[in-house]
N, CA, C and O atoms as CSV, one atom per row, in Angstrom:
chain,resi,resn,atom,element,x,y,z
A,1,UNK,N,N,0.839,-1.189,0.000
A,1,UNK,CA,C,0.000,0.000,0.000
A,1,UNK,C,C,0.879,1.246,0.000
A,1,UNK,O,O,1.960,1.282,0.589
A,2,UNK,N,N,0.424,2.147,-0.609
A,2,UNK,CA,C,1.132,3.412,-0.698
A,2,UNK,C,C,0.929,3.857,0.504
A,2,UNK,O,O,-0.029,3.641,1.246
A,3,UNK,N,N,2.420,4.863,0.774
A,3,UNK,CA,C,2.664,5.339,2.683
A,3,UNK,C,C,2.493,7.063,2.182
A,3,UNK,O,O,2.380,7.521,1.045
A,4,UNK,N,N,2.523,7.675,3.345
A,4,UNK,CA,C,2.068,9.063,3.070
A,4,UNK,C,C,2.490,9.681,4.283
A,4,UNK,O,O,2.491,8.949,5.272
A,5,UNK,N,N,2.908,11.061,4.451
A,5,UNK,CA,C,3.722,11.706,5.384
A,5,UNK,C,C,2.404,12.693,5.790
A,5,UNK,O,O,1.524,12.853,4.943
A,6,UNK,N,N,2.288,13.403,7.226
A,6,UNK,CA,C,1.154,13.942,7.874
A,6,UNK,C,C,1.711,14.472,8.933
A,6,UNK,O,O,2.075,13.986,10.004
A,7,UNK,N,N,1.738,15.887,8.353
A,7,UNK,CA,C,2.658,16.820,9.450
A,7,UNK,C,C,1.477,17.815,9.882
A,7,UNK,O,O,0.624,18.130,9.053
A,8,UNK,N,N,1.444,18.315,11.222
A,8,UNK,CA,C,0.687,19.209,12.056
A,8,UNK,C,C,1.782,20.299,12.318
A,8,UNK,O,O,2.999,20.152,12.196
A,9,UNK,N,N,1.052,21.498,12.729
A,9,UNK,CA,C,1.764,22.704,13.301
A,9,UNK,C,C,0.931,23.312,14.056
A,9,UNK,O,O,-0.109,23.812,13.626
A,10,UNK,N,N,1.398,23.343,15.607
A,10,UNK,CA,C,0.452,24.246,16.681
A,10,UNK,C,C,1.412,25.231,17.015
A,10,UNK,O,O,2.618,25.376,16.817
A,11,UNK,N,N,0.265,26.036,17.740
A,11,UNK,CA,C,1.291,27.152,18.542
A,11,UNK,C,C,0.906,26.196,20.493
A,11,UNK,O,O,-0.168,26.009,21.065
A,12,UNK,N,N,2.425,25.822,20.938
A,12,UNK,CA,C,1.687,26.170,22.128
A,12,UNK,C,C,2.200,24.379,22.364
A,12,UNK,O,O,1.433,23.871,21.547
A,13,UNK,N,N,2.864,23.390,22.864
A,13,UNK,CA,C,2.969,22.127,23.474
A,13,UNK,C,C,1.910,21.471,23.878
A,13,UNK,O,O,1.960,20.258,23.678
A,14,UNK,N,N,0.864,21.927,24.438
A,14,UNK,CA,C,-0.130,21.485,24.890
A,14,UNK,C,C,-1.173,20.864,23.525
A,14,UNK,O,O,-1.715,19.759,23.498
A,15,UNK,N,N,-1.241,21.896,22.502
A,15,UNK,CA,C,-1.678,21.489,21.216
A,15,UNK,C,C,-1.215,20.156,20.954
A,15,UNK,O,O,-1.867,19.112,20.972
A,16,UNK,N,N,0.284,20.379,20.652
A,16,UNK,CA,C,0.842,19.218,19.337
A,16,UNK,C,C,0.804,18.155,20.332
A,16,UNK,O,O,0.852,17.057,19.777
A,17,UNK,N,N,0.718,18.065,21.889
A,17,UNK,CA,C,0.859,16.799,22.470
A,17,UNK,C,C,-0.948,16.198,22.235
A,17,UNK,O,O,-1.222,15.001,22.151
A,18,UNK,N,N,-1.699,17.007,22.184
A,18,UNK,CA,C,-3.063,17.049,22.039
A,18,UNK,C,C,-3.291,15.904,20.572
A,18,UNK,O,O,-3.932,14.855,20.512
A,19,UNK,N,N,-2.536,16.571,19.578
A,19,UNK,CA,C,-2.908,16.297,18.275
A,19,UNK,C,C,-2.197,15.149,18.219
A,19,UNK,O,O,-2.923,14.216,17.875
A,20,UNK,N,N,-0.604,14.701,18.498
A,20,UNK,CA,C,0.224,13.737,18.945
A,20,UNK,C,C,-0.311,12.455,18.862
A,20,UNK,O,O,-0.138,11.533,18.065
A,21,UNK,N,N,-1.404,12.678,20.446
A,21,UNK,CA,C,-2.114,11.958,20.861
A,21,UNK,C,C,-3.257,11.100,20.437
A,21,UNK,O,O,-3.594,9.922,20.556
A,22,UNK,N,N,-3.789,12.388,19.794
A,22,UNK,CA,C,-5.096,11.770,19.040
A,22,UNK,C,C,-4.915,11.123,17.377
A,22,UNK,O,O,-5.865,10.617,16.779
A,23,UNK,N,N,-3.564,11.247,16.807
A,23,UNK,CA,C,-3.240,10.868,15.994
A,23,UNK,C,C,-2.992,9.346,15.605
A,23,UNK,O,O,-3.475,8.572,14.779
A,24,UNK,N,N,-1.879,9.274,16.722
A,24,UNK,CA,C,-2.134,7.449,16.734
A,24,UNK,C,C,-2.850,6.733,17.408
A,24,UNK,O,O,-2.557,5.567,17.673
A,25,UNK,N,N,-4.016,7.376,17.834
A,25,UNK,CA,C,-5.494,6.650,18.426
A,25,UNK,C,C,-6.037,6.338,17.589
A,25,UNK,O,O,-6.328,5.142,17.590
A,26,UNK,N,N,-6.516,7.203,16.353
A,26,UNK,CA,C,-6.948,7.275,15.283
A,26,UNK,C,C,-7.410,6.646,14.119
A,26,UNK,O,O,-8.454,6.395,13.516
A,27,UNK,N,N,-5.737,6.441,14.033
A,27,UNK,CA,C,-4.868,5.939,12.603
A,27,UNK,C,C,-3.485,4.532,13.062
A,27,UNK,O,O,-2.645,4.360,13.946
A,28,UNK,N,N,-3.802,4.064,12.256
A,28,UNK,CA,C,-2.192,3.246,12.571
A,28,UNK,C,C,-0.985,3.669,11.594
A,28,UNK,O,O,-0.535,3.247,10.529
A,29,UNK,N,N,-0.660,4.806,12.563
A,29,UNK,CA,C,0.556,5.624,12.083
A,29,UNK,C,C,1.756,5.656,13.047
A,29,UNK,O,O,1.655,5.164,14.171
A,30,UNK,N,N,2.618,6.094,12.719
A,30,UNK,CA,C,3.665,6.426,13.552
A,30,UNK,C,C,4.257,7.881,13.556
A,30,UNK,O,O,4.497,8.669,12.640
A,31,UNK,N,N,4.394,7.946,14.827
A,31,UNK,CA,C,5.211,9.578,14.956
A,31,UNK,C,C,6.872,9.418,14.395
A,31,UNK,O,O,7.653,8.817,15.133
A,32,UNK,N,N,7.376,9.981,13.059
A,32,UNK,CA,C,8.635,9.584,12.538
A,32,UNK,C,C,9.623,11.481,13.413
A,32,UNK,O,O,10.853,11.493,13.408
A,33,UNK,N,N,8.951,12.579,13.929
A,33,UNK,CA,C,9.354,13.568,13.743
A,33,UNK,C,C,8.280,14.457,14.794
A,33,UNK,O,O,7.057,14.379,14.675
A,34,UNK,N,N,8.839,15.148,15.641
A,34,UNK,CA,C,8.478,15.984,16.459
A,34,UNK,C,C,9.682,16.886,16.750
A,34,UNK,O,O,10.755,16.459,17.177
A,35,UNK,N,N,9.310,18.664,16.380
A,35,UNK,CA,C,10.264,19.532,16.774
A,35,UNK,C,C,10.577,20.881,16.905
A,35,UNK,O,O,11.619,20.763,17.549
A,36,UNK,N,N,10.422,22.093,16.754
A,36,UNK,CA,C,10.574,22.825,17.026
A,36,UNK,C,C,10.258,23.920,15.717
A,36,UNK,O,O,11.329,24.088,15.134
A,37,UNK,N,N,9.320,24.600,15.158
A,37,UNK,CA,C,9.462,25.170,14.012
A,37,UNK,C,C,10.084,26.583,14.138
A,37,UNK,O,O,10.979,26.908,13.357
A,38,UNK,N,N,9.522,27.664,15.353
A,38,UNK,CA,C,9.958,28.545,15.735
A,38,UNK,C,C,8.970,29.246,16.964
A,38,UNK,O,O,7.754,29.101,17.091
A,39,UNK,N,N,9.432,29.646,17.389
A,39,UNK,CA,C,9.195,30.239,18.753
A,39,UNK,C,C,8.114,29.287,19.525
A,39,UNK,O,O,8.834,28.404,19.990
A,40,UNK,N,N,6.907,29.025,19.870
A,40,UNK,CA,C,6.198,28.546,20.286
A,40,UNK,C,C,5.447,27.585,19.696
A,40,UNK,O,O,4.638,26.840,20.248
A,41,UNK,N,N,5.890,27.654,18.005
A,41,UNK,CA,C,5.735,26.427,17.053
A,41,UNK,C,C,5.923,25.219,17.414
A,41,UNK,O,O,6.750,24.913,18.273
A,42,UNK,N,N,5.393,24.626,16.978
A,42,UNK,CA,C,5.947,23.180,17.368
A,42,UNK,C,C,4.968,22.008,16.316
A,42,UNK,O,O,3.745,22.039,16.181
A,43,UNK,N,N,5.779,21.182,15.769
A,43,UNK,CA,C,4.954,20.226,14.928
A,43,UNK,C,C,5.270,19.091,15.022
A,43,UNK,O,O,6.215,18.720,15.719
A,44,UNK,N,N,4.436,18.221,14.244
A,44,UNK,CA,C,4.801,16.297,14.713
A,44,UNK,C,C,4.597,16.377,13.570
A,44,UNK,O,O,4.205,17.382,12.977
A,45,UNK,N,N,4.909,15.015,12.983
A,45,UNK,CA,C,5.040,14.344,11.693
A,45,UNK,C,C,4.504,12.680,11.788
A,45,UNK,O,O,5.052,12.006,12.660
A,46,UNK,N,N,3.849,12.259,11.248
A,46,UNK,CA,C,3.410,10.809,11.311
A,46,UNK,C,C,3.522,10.332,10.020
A,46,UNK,O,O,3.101,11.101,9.156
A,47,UNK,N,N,4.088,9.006,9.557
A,47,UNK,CA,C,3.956,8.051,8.725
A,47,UNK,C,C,2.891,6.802,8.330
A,47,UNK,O,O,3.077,5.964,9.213
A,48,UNK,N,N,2.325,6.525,7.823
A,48,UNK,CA,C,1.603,5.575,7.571
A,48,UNK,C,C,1.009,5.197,5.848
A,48,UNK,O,O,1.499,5.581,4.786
A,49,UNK,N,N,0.013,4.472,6.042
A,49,UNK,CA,C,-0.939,4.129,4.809
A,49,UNK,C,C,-1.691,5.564,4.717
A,49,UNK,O,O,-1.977,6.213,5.723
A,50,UNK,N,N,-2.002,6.021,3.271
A,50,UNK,CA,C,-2.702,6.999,3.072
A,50,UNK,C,C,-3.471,7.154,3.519
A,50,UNK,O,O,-3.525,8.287,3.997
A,51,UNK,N,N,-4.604,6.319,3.756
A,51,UNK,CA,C,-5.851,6.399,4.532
A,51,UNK,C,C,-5.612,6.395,5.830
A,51,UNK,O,O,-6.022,7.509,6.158
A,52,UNK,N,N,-5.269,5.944,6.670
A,52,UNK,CA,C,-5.184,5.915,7.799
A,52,UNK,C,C,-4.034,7.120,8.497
A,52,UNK,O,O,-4.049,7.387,9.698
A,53,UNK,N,N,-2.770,7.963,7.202
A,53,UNK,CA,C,-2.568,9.229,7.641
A,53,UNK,C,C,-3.838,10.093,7.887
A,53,UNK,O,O,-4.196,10.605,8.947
A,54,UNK,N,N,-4.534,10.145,6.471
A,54,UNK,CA,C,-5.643,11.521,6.650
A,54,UNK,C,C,-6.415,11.238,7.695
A,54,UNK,O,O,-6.983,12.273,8.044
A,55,UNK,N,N,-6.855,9.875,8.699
A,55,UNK,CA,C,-7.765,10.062,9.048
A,55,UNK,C,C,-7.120,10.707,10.387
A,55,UNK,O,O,-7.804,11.384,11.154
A,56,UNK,N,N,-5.484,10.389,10.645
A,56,UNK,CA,C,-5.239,10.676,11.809
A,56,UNK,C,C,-4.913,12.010,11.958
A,56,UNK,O,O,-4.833,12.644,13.010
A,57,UNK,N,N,-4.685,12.482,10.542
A,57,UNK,CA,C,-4.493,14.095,10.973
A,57,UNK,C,C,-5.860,14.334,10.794
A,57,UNK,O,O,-6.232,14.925,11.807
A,58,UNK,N,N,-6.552,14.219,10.228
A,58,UNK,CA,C,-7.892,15.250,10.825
A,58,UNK,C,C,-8.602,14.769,12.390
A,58,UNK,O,O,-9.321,15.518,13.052
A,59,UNK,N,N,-8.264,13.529,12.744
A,59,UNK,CA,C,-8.663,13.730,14.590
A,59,UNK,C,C,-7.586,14.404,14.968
A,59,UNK,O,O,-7.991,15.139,15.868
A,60,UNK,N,N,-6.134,14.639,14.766
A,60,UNK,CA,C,-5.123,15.423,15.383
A,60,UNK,C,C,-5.365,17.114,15.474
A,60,UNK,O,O,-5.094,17.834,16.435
A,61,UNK,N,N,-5.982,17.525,14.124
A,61,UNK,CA,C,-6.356,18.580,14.090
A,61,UNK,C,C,-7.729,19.381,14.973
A,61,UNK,O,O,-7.770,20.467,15.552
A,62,UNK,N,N,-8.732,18.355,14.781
A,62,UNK,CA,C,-9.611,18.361,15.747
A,62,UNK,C,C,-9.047,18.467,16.894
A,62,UNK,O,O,-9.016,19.613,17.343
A,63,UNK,N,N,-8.259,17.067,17.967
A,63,UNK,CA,C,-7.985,17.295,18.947
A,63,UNK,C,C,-6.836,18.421,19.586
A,63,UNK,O,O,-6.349,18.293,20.710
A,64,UNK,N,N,-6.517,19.506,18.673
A,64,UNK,CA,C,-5.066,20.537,18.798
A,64,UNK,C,C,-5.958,21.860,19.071
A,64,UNK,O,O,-5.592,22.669,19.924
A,65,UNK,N,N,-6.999,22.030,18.408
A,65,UNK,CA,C,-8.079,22.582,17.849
A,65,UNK,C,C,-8.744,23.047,19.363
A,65,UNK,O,O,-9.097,24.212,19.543
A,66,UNK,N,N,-8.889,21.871,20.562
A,66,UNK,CA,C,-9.682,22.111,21.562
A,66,UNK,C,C,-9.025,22.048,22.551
A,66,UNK,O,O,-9.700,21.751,23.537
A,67,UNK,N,N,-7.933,22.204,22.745
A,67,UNK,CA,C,-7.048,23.158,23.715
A,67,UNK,C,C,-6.949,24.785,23.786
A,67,UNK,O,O,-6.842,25.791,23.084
A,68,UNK,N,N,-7.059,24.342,25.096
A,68,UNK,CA,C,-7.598,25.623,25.418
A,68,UNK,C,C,-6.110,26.702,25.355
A,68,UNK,O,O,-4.947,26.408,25.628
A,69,UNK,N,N,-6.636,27.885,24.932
A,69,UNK,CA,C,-4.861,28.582,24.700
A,69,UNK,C,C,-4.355,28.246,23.539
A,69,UNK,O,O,-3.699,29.151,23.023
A,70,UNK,N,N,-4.438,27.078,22.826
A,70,UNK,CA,C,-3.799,26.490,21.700
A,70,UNK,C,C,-4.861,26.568,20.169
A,70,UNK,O,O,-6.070,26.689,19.969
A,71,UNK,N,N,-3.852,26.449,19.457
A,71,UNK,CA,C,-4.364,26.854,17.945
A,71,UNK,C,C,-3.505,25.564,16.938
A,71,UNK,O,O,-2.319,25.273,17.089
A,72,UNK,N,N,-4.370,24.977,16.002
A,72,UNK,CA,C,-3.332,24.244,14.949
A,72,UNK,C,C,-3.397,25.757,13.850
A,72,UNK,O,O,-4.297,26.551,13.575
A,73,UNK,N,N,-2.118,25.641,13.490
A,73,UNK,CA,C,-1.766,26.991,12.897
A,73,UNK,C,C,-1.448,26.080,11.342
A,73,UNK,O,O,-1.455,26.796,10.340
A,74,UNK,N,N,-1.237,24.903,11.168
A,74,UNK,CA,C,-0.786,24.490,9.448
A,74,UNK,C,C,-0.807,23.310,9.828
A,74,UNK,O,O,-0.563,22.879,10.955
A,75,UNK,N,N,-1.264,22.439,8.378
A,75,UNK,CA,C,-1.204,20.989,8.218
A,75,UNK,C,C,-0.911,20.440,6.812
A,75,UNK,O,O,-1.026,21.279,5.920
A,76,UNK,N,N,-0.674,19.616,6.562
A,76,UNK,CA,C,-0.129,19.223,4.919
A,76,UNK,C,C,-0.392,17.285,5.345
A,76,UNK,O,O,-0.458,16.673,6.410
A,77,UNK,N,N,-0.467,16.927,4.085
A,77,UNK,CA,C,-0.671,15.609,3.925
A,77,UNK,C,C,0.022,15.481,2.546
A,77,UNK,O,O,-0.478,16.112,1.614
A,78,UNK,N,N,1.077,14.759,2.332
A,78,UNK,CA,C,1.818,14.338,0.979
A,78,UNK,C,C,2.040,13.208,0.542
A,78,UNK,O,O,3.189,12.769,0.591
A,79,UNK,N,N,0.983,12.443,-0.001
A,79,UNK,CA,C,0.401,11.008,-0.539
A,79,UNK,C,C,2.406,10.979,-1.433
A,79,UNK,O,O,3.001,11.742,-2.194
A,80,UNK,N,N,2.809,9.454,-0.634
A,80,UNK,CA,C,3.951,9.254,-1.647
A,80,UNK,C,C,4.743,9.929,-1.796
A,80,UNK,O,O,4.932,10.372,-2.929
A,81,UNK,N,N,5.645,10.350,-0.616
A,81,UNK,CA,C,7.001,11.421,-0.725
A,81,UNK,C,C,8.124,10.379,-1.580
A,81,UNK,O,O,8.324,9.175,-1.419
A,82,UNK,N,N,8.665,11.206,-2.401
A,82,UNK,CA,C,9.979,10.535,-3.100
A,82,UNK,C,C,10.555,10.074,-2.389
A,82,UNK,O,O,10.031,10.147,-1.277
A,83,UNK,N,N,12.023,9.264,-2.415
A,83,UNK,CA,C,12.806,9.157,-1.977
A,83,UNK,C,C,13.530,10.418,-1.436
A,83,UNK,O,O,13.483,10.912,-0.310
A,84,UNK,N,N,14.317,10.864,-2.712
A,84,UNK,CA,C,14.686,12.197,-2.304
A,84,UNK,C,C,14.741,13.131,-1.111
A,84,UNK,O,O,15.636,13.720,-0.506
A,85,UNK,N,N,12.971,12.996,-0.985
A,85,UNK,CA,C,12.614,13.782,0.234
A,85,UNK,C,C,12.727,13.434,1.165
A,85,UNK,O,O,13.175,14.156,2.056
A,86,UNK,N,N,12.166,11.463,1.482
A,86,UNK,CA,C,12.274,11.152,2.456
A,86,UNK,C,C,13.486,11.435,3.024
A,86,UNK,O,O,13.539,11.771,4.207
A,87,UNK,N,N,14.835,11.312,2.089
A,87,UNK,CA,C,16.079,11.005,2.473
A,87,UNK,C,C,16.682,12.239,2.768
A,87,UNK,O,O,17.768,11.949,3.271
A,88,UNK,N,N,16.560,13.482,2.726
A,88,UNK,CA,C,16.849,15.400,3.238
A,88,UNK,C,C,16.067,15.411,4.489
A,88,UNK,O,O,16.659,15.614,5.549
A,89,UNK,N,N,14.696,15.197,4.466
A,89,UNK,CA,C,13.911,15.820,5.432
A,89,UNK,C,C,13.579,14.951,6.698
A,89,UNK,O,O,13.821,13.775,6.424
A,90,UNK,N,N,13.212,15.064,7.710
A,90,UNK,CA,C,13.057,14.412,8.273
A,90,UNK,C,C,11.719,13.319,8.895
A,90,UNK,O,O,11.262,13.172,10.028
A,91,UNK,N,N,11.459,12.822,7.867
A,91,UNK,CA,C,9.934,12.219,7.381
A,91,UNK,C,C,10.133,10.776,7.805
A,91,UNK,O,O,9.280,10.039,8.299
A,92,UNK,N,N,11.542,10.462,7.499
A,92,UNK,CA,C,11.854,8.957,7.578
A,92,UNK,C,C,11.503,7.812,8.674
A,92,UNK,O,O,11.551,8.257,9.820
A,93,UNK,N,N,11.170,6.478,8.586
A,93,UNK,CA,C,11.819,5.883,9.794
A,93,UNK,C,C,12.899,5.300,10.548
A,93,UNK,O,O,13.522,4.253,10.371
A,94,UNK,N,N,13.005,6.351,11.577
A,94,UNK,CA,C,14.450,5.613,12.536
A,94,UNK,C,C,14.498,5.034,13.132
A,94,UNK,O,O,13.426,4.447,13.276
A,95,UNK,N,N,15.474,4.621,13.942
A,95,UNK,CA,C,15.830,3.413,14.860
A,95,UNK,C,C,15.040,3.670,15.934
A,95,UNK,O,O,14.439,2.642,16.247
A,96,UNK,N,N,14.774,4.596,16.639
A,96,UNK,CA,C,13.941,5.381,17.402
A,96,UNK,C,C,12.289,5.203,16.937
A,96,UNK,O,O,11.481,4.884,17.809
A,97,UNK,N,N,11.914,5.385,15.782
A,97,UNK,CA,C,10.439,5.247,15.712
A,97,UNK,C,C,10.164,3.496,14.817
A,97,UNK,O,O,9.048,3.089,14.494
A,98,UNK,N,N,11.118,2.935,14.645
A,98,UNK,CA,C,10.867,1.656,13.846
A,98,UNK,C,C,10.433,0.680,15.025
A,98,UNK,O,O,9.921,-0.364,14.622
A,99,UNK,N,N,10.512,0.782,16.048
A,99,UNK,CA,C,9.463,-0.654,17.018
A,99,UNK,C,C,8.453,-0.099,16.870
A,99,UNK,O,O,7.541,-0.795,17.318
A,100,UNK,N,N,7.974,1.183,16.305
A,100,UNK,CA,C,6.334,1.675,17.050
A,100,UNK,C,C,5.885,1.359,15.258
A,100,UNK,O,O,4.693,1.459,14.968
A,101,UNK,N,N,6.499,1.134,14.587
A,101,UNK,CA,C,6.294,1.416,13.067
A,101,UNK,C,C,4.979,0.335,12.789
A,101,UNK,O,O,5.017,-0.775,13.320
A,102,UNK,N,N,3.796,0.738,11.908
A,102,UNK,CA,C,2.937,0.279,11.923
A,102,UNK,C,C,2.720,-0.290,10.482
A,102,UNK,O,O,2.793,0.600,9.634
A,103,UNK,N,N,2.465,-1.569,9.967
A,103,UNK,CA,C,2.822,-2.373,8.990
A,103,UNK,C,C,4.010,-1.733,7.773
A,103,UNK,O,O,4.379,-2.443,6.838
């Protein structure tokens, strides 16, 4: 099955742990990327099957959404990242997220 990359952006920790959360409840995805965009930014990144990315970013977004104080400020979904990309950016799976890695 084709895999697909599903990145969130909140303002605020409480958000992205929010969205984090509700992401791999969701979906059977994995968190490949959580980090720092700028000042109070902060975003996660999840890997999975296409379907089961979108469904987890839109409960992630929902759940970022209803924190209180917190805002999802950007989201993207990219059905089938190249190689290329996978291999610059940090989308990939590592040694670190490959036991949680989901088929």
């Amino acid at each position: 099955m084709p895999m697909a990359v599903g990145v969130i952006e909140t303002l605020g920790f409480p958000s992205v742990l929010a969205a984090a959360d509700a992401m791999v409840k969701a979906g059977e995805v994995t968190i490949v990327y959580y980090g720092q965009a700028e000042s109070a930014r902060l975003l996660v990144a999840v890997r999975g099957h296409i379907a089961e990315v979108k469904r987890a970013v839109e409960a992630g977004i929902a759940a970022g959404e209803q924190v209180k104080l917190g805002a999802v400020i950007t989201y993207y979904i990219v059905p089938n990242p190249p190689k290329n990309v996978e291999t610059i950016l940090p989308i990939h799976f590592t040694e670190e997220s490959e036991p949680f890695r989901m088929s």
